[in-house]
N, C-alpha and C positions, 0 to 999 in steps of 0.2 A: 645658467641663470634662466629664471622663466620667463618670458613675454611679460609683457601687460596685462594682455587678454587670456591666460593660458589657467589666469586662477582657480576658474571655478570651469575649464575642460568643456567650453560650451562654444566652438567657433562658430556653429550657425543659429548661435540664440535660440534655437529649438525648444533646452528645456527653460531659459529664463520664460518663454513668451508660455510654456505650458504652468509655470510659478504666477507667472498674473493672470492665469485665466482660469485657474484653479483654486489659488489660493488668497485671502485679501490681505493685500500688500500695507503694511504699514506707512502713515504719510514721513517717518523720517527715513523709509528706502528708498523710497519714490523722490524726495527732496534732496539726497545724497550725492556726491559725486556718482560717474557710471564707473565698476570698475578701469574700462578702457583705457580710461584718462589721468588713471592711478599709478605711479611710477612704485611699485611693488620688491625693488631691484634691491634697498635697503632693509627691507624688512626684513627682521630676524626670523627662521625657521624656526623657532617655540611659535610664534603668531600663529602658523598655518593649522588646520587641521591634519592636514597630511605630510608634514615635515617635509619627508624626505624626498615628495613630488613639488612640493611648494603647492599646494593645493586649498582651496577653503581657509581662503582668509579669517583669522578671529581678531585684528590690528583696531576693531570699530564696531560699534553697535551694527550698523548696518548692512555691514559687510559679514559680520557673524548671524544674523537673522538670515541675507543671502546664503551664505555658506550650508547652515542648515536646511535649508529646502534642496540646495545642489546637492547635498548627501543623501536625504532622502530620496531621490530619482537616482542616484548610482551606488547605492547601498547593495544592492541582490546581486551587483555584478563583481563586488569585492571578494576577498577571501574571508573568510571569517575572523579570521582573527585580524586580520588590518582592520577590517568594516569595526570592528568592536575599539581597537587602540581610537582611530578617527572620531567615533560617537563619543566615546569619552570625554576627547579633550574638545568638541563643539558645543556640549552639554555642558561643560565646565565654564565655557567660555561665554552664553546663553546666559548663565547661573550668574554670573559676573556683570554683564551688561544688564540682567534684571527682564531678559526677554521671556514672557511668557508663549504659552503654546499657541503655534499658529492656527488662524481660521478656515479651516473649507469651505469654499464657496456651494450650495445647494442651487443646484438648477433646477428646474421643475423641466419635466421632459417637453418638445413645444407640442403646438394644438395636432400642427400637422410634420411631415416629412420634411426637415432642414432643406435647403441647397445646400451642398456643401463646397466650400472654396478648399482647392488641393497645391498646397505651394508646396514646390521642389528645390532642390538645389543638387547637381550633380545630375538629374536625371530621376533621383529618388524623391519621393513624398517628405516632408521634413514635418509638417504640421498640417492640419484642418483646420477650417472656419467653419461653424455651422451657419448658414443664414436663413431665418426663419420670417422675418416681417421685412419693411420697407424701413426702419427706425435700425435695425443690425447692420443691413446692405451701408445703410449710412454710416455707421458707427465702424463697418471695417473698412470704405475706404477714408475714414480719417484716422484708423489706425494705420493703413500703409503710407497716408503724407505723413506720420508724426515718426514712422520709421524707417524712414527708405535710409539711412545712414546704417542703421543694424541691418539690412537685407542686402545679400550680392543681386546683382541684375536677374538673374533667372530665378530666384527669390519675387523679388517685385514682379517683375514678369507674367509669373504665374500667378502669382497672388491677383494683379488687374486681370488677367484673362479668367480667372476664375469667378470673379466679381462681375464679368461683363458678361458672362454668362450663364449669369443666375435668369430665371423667369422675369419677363419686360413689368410685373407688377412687386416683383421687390426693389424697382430702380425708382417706386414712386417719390420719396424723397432725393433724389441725387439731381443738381440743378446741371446746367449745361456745362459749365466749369469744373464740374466734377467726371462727367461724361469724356471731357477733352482729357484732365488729366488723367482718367483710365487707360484710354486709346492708344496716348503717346506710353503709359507704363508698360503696356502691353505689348507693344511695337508694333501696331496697328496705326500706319503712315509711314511717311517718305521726307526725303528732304530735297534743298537744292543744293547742290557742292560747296557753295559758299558757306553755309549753315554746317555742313558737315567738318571743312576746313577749321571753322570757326571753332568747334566744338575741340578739335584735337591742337591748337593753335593758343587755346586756351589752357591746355595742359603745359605743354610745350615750355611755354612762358612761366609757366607755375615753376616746375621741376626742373629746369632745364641744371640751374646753378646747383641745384643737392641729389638730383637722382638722372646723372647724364645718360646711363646705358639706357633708363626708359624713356629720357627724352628723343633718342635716336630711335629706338624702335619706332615712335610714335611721326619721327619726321621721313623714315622709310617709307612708313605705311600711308601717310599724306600725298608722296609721290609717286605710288604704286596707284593708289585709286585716284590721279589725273589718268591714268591711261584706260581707265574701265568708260568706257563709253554707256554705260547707264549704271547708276546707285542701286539693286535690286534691292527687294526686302533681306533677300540673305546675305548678302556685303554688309550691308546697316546694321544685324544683328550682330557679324562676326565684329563690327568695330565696335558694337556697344558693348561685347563681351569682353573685348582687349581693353578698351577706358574703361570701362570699370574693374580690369585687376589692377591695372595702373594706378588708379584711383585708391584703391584696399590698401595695395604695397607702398604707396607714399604717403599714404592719413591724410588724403584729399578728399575721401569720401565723408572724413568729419564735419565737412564744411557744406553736404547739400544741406541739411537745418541752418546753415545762416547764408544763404544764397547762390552760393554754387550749383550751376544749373547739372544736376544728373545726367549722365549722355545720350539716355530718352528725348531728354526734353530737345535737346538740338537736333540729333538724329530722327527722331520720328514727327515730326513738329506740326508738317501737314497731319492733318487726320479730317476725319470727314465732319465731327463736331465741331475743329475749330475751323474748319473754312465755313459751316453755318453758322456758328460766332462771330466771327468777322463778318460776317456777312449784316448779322440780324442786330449787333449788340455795341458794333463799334462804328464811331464815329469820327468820319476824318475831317479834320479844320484846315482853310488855306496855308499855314503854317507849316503845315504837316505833323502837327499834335494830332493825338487817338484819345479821346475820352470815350468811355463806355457810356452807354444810354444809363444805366444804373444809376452812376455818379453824375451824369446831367439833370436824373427827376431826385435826385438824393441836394442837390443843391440850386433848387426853383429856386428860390429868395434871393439867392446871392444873384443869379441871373438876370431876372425881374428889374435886383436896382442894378443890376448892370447897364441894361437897356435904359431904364428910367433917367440914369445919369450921363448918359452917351446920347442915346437921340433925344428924351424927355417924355420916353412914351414903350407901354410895353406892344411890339409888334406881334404878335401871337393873340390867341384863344385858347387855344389847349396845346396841348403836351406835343405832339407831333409835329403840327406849324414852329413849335419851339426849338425842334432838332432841326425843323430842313431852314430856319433863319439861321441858327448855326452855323449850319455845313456852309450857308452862304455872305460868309461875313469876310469882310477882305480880309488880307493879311495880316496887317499894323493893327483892324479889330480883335481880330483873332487873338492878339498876341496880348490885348489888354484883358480880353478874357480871360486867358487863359492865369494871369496877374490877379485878379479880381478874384478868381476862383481859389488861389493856393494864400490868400489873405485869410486871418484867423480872425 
Protein backbone atom coordinates (compact mmCIF):
# COMPACT_ATOMS: atom_id res chain seq x y z
CA UNK A 1 0.00 0.00 0.00
CA UNK A 2 1.39 3.55 -0.55
CA UNK A 3 1.98 6.14 2.02
CA UNK A 4 0.01 9.26 2.00
CA UNK A 5 2.67 11.19 0.77
CA UNK A 6 4.19 8.76 -1.75
CA UNK A 7 1.53 9.84 -4.61
CA UNK A 8 3.18 12.14 -6.61
CA UNK A 9 7.07 10.56 -5.48
CA UNK A 10 8.04 14.17 -4.09
CA UNK A 11 9.33 13.68 -0.25
CA UNK A 12 11.19 16.84 -0.23
CA UNK A 13 8.79 18.98 -2.11
CA UNK A 14 11.42 19.84 -4.41
CA UNK A 15 9.48 19.52 -7.48
CA UNK A 16 5.97 20.79 -5.94
CA UNK A 17 7.79 24.19 -4.94
CA UNK A 18 9.55 24.13 -8.73
CA UNK A 19 5.39 23.54 -9.96
CA UNK A 20 4.61 27.05 -8.04
CA UNK A 21 7.36 28.80 -9.08
CA UNK A 22 7.29 27.99 -12.56
CA UNK A 23 3.99 27.40 -13.32
CA UNK A 24 0.49 29.57 -12.22
CA UNK A 25 -1.23 27.40 -9.94
CA UNK A 26 -4.81 27.40 -10.41
CA UNK A 27 -6.94 28.90 -7.10
CA UNK A 28 -8.92 25.37 -6.87
CA UNK A 29 -5.17 23.60 -6.31
CA UNK A 30 -4.19 26.15 -4.12
CA UNK A 31 -7.72 25.83 -2.10
CA UNK A 32 -7.66 21.98 -2.19
CA UNK A 33 -6.75 19.56 0.45
CA UNK A 34 -2.66 18.99 0.43
CA UNK A 35 -2.09 15.55 -0.75
CA UNK A 36 -0.47 14.78 2.80
CA UNK A 37 -3.53 14.86 4.52
CA UNK A 38 -5.30 12.67 1.98
CA UNK A 39 -5.95 8.96 3.02
CA UNK A 40 -5.22 7.54 -0.69
CA UNK A 41 -5.30 3.68 1.01
CA UNK A 42 -9.06 3.17 -0.66
CA UNK A 43 -8.64 4.53 -3.84
CA UNK A 44 -8.96 2.31 -6.70
CA UNK A 45 -5.78 1.85 -8.81
CA UNK A 46 -7.82 2.78 -12.26
CA UNK A 47 -7.76 6.46 -10.24
CA UNK A 48 -3.92 6.69 -10.55
CA UNK A 49 -1.86 7.56 -13.46
CA UNK A 50 0.58 4.83 -12.73
CA UNK A 51 -1.60 1.96 -11.50
CA UNK A 52 0.63 -0.29 -10.67
CA UNK A 53 2.99 2.25 -8.50
CA UNK A 54 -0.24 3.93 -7.15
CA UNK A 55 1.26 6.97 -8.63
CA UNK A 56 -0.42 10.57 -9.92
CA UNK A 57 -3.47 10.66 -8.57
CA UNK A 58 -6.55 11.27 -11.23
CA UNK A 59 -9.51 10.67 -8.01
CA UNK A 60 -10.22 14.93 -8.24
CA UNK A 61 -9.77 17.92 -10.50
CA UNK A 62 -7.11 18.94 -8.38
CA UNK A 63 -5.20 16.33 -7.74
CA UNK A 64 -5.25 15.51 -11.61
CA UNK A 65 -4.01 19.06 -12.68
CA UNK A 66 -1.13 18.22 -9.67
CA UNK A 67 -0.58 14.90 -11.23
CA UNK A 68 0.15 16.43 -14.57
CA UNK A 69 2.75 18.73 -13.87
CA UNK A 70 4.43 15.61 -11.49
CA UNK A 71 4.52 13.77 -14.84
CA UNK A 72 5.75 16.48 -16.65
CA UNK A 73 9.08 16.74 -14.41
CA UNK A 74 9.46 12.74 -14.35
CA UNK A 75 8.54 11.99 -17.85
CA UNK A 76 12.51 11.87 -19.46
CA UNK A 77 13.18 9.55 -16.64
CA UNK A 78 10.53 6.81 -17.59
CA UNK A 79 10.77 4.08 -20.12
CA UNK A 80 8.96 5.00 -23.06
CA UNK A 81 6.40 3.00 -23.20
CA UNK A 82 5.29 3.48 -19.44
CA UNK A 83 5.77 7.37 -19.87
CA UNK A 84 3.38 7.02 -22.88
CA UNK A 85 0.61 4.31 -21.00
CA UNK A 86 0.82 7.12 -17.88
CA UNK A 87 0.24 10.47 -20.42
CA UNK A 88 -2.60 8.62 -21.76
CA UNK A 89 -4.59 7.88 -19.03
CA UNK A 90 -3.59 11.85 -17.27
CA UNK A 91 -4.81 13.29 -20.52
CA UNK A 92 -7.92 11.43 -20.33
CA UNK A 93 -8.41 12.20 -16.89
CA UNK A 94 -7.55 16.23 -17.66
CA UNK A 95 -10.12 15.64 -20.65
CA UNK A 96 -12.69 14.62 -17.90
CA UNK A 97 -12.15 17.28 -15.29
CA UNK A 98 -12.24 19.93 -18.24
CA UNK A 99 -8.60 21.01 -17.29
CA UNK A 100 -7.11 23.13 -19.89
CA UNK A 101 -3.34 23.63 -20.58
CA UNK A 102 -1.42 24.88 -17.93
CA UNK A 103 0.34 28.41 -17.79
CA UNK A 104 4.11 29.27 -17.69
CA UNK A 105 5.24 31.72 -15.73
CA UNK A 106 7.47 34.40 -17.87
CA UNK A 107 10.16 36.03 -15.80
CA UNK A 108 12.02 38.73 -17.25
CA UNK A 109 15.71 38.27 -16.38
CA UNK A 110 16.56 40.90 -13.18
CA UNK A 111 18.18 44.33 -13.71
CA UNK A 112 21.33 42.93 -11.95
CA UNK A 113 22.99 39.54 -10.61
CA UNK A 114 20.23 37.55 -8.08
CA UNK A 115 21.53 36.52 -4.60
CA UNK A 116 20.87 33.25 -4.66
CA UNK A 117 19.34 31.31 -1.48
CA UNK A 118 20.83 27.46 -1.73
CA UNK A 119 18.53 25.06 0.35
CA UNK A 120 19.82 21.53 0.96
CA UNK A 121 18.63 18.60 2.52
CA UNK A 122 20.88 15.58 2.89
CA UNK A 123 23.92 17.63 2.28
CA UNK A 124 22.59 18.22 -1.43
CA UNK A 125 21.18 21.38 -3.00
CA UNK A 126 17.40 20.63 -3.37
CA UNK A 127 16.25 24.10 -4.73
CA UNK A 128 17.32 27.90 -5.33
CA UNK A 129 15.82 31.09 -4.51
CA UNK A 130 16.76 33.84 -6.64
CA UNK A 131 16.92 37.16 -4.62
CA UNK A 132 17.00 40.25 -6.65
CA UNK A 133 15.33 43.36 -4.64
CA UNK A 134 14.50 44.08 -0.96
CA UNK A 135 10.47 43.33 -1.84
CA UNK A 136 11.76 38.96 -2.88
CA UNK A 137 14.12 38.86 0.36
CA UNK A 138 10.81 39.71 1.83
CA UNK A 139 8.60 37.64 0.04
CA UNK A 140 11.01 34.39 0.74
CA UNK A 141 11.24 34.77 4.14
CA UNK A 142 7.46 34.64 4.28
CA UNK A 143 7.56 31.84 2.21
CA UNK A 144 9.70 29.79 4.68
CA UNK A 145 7.10 30.92 7.68
CA UNK A 146 4.17 29.69 5.37
CA UNK A 147 6.27 26.45 4.96
CA UNK A 148 8.32 25.22 7.62
CA UNK A 149 5.68 22.13 7.96
CA UNK A 150 6.75 20.96 4.23
CA UNK A 151 10.69 21.64 4.96
CA UNK A 152 12.84 19.05 7.30
CA UNK A 153 15.15 21.17 9.56
CA UNK A 154 18.21 21.44 7.42
CA UNK A 155 15.78 22.46 4.62
CA UNK A 156 14.78 25.49 6.77
CA UNK A 157 18.17 25.74 7.95
CA UNK A 158 19.57 26.49 5.02
CA UNK A 159 17.00 28.24 3.56
CA UNK A 160 17.26 31.20 6.79
CA UNK A 161 21.15 31.10 6.45
CA UNK A 162 20.92 31.73 2.93
CA UNK A 163 18.38 34.63 3.38
CA UNK A 164 20.70 36.11 6.16
CA UNK A 165 23.25 36.06 3.89
CA UNK A 166 22.13 37.85 1.14
CA UNK A 167 23.78 41.63 0.72
CA UNK A 168 22.61 44.00 4.10
CA UNK A 169 20.44 46.18 1.23
CA UNK A 170 18.22 43.24 0.27
CA UNK A 171 17.22 43.06 4.15
CA UNK A 172 15.63 46.65 3.56
CA UNK A 173 12.22 45.50 4.06
CA UNK A 174 12.65 42.66 6.76
CA UNK A 175 11.49 44.39 10.27
CA UNK A 176 13.28 43.04 13.56
CA UNK A 177 10.77 40.09 14.04
CA UNK A 178 11.64 38.82 10.90
CA UNK A 179 15.49 39.20 11.57
CA UNK A 180 14.86 37.11 15.08
CA UNK A 181 13.03 34.56 13.23
CA UNK A 182 15.83 33.98 10.71
CA UNK A 183 18.53 33.72 13.23
CA UNK A 184 16.64 31.21 15.40
CA UNK A 185 15.90 29.24 11.69
CA UNK A 186 19.19 29.29 11.11
CA UNK A 187 20.55 28.09 14.52
CA UNK A 188 22.21 31.23 15.00
CA UNK A 189 21.74 31.28 19.15
CA UNK A 190 21.73 29.27 22.19
CA UNK A 191 19.56 28.40 24.93
CA UNK A 192 19.16 27.83 28.67
CA UNK A 193 18.61 23.93 29.56
CA UNK A 194 15.35 24.69 30.87
CA UNK A 195 14.16 25.97 27.28
CA UNK A 196 15.88 22.95 25.91
CA UNK A 197 14.17 20.42 28.44
CA UNK A 198 11.15 22.20 27.72
CA UNK A 199 11.23 21.73 24.12
CA UNK A 200 11.96 17.66 24.22
CA UNK A 201 9.43 17.55 27.38
CA UNK A 202 7.03 18.78 25.02
CA UNK A 203 7.31 16.00 22.61
CA UNK A 204 7.56 13.54 25.26
CA UNK A 205 4.08 14.47 26.51
CA UNK A 206 2.77 14.53 22.96
CA UNK A 207 3.84 10.97 21.97
CA UNK A 208 4.40 9.28 24.77
CA UNK A 209 0.88 7.20 24.70
CA UNK A 210 1.03 6.44 20.54
CA UNK A 211 4.86 6.49 19.66
CA UNK A 212 6.70 4.91 23.03
CA UNK A 213 9.97 3.75 21.36
CA UNK A 214 10.32 7.64 20.38
CA UNK A 215 9.28 8.78 23.52
CA UNK A 216 12.22 6.91 25.15
CA UNK A 217 14.76 7.95 22.86
CA UNK A 218 13.69 11.40 23.48
CA UNK A 219 13.77 10.87 27.57
CA UNK A 220 17.29 9.12 27.09
CA UNK A 221 18.56 11.83 25.28
CA UNK A 222 17.00 14.67 28.06
CA UNK A 223 19.21 12.63 30.56
CA UNK A 224 22.35 12.41 28.66
CA UNK A 225 22.49 16.17 28.11
CA UNK A 226 22.03 16.95 32.23
CA UNK A 227 25.66 15.54 32.26
CA UNK A 228 27.05 17.96 29.40
CA UNK A 229 28.14 20.85 31.28
CA UNK A 230 27.80 23.42 28.47
CA UNK A 231 24.79 23.34 25.40
CA UNK A 232 27.41 23.95 22.55
CA UNK A 233 26.00 25.02 19.12
CA UNK A 234 26.58 21.58 17.97
CA UNK A 235 24.73 19.57 20.81
CA UNK A 236 21.72 22.12 19.89
CA UNK A 237 21.96 21.27 16.24
CA UNK A 238 22.22 17.40 16.81
CA UNK A 239 18.98 17.80 19.09
CA UNK A 240 17.16 19.79 16.55
CA UNK A 241 18.02 17.36 13.99
CA UNK A 242 16.54 14.26 16.33
CA UNK A 243 13.07 16.58 17.19
CA UNK A 244 12.57 17.17 14.06
CA UNK A 245 12.67 13.37 12.81
CA UNK A 246 10.63 12.73 15.55
CA UNK A 247 8.46 15.35 14.76
CA UNK A 248 8.13 13.97 10.53
CA UNK A 249 7.77 10.13 12.04
CA UNK A 250 4.81 11.07 14.25
CA UNK A 251 2.91 14.00 12.01
CA UNK A 252 3.85 16.39 14.73
CA UNK A 253 5.55 18.52 12.34
CA UNK A 254 1.81 19.22 10.98
CA UNK A 255 1.15 21.11 13.77
CA UNK A 256 4.10 24.08 13.52
CA UNK A 257 1.10 26.04 11.18
CA UNK A 258 -1.15 26.00 13.98
CA UNK A 259 1.38 26.58 16.93
CA UNK A 260 3.48 24.11 17.73
CA UNK A 261 6.77 25.80 18.36
CA UNK A 262 9.55 24.08 15.67
CA UNK A 263 12.54 22.93 17.76
CA UNK A 264 14.46 26.22 16.35
CA UNK A 265 12.32 28.18 18.15
CA UNK A 266 13.23 26.68 21.73
CA UNK A 267 16.66 25.55 20.96
CA UNK A 268 18.08 28.61 19.48
CA UNK A 269 15.71 31.13 21.20
CA UNK A 270 18.69 33.55 22.43
CA UNK A 271 19.94 35.21 19.31
CA UNK A 272 21.46 38.50 19.06
CA UNK A 273 18.17 40.16 17.47
CA UNK A 274 16.07 38.94 20.06
CA UNK A 275 17.98 40.01 22.98
CA UNK A 276 17.86 43.66 20.97
CA UNK A 277 14.04 43.11 20.98
CA UNK A 278 13.71 42.43 24.19
CA UNK A 279 15.67 44.92 25.03
CA UNK A 280 14.36 47.97 22.63
CA UNK A 281 10.60 46.63 21.98
CA UNK A 282 9.19 45.00 25.08
CA UNK A 283 7.88 46.06 27.90
CA UNK A 284 7.62 44.70 31.31
CA UNK A 285 4.52 45.68 33.75
CA UNK A 286 4.68 45.08 37.77
CA UNK A 287 2.57 42.20 37.12
CA UNK A 288 4.95 40.67 35.04
CA UNK A 289 2.83 41.11 31.61
CA UNK A 290 5.16 41.89 28.39
CA UNK A 291 3.38 44.17 26.10
CA UNK A 292 5.30 45.32 23.00
CA UNK A 293 5.82 49.14 22.44
CA UNK A 294 3.95 48.46 19.09
CA UNK A 295 0.86 47.36 20.70
CA UNK A 296 1.04 50.13 23.44
CA UNK A 297 1.25 53.25 20.56
CA UNK A 298 -1.29 50.80 18.38
CA UNK A 299 -3.69 51.31 21.51
CA UNK A 300 -3.16 55.33 22.87
CA UNK A 301 -6.99 55.85 23.04
CA UNK A 302 -7.64 52.97 25.03
CA UNK A 303 -4.81 54.07 27.39
CA UNK A 304 -5.47 57.74 27.54
CA UNK A 305 -9.12 56.90 28.92
CA UNK A 306 -7.54 54.44 30.86
CA UNK A 307 -5.68 57.03 32.89
CA UNK A 308 -8.66 59.58 32.43
CA UNK A 309 -10.81 57.21 34.24
CA UNK A 310 -8.37 55.88 37.10
CA UNK A 311 -6.64 59.14 38.06
CA UNK A 312 -8.93 61.83 35.85
CA UNK A 313 -6.08 62.98 34.07
CA UNK A 314 -3.79 61.89 31.38
CA UNK A 315 -0.09 61.88 33.00
CA UNK A 316 2.14 61.98 29.92
CA UNK A 317 2.89 64.41 26.75
CA UNK A 318 4.18 62.10 24.40
CA UNK A 319 4.68 58.79 23.66
CA UNK A 320 7.75 57.84 25.57
CA UNK A 321 6.69 59.53 29.19
CA UNK A 322 3.64 57.05 28.25
CA UNK A 323 5.73 53.80 28.38
CA UNK A 324 7.99 54.66 31.37
CA UNK A 325 4.29 55.72 33.46
CA UNK A 326 3.59 52.32 32.34
CA UNK A 327 6.58 50.40 33.30
CA UNK A 328 5.67 52.32 36.64
CA UNK A 329 2.30 51.55 37.62
CA UNK A 330 1.74 49.25 40.70
CA UNK A 331 0.62 46.06 40.49
CA UNK A 332 -3.29 45.93 41.04
CA UNK A 333 -2.85 49.06 38.26
CA UNK A 334 -1.20 46.99 36.03
CA UNK A 335 -3.57 44.41 36.23
CA UNK A 336 -6.68 46.88 35.31
CA UNK A 337 -4.66 47.70 32.41
CA UNK A 338 -3.86 45.12 31.22
CA UNK A 339 -8.28 44.47 31.56
CA UNK A 340 -8.83 47.66 29.85
CA UNK A 341 -6.64 46.91 27.04
CA UNK A 342 -8.12 43.09 25.99
CA UNK A 343 -11.84 45.08 26.23
CA UNK A 344 -13.37 45.20 22.67
Amino acid sequence: MASKTNVFNDPNYSKLLDIFSTTAVPAFVKEAEVAEEQDFSTTPSDQFGDPGKRLYPLNSKSNTWLSREYFKRDKANLPKEAAEAIEARINKAAEFWGLGPAIELKYEEPAKPAHVVEVCAEGRPVFTVPVSSALECKEAVEHLKANRSKMPYEMRMTFARGILTAPSSLHAQLDQADMVFLEKTAGFGVAMPEQVNYAIATRIASIGHTHPFYAEKLAITAHELKSNEELTPSILHKVAFMLDLVDRATDMHRAYDRGLRAPEDDLFCITQKAAEYIETEIIELANGTNLTKTKVLENKSKINEFFKNVIGEIPYSNDEEMIAVIKSLPRNDADLLIKALEEE
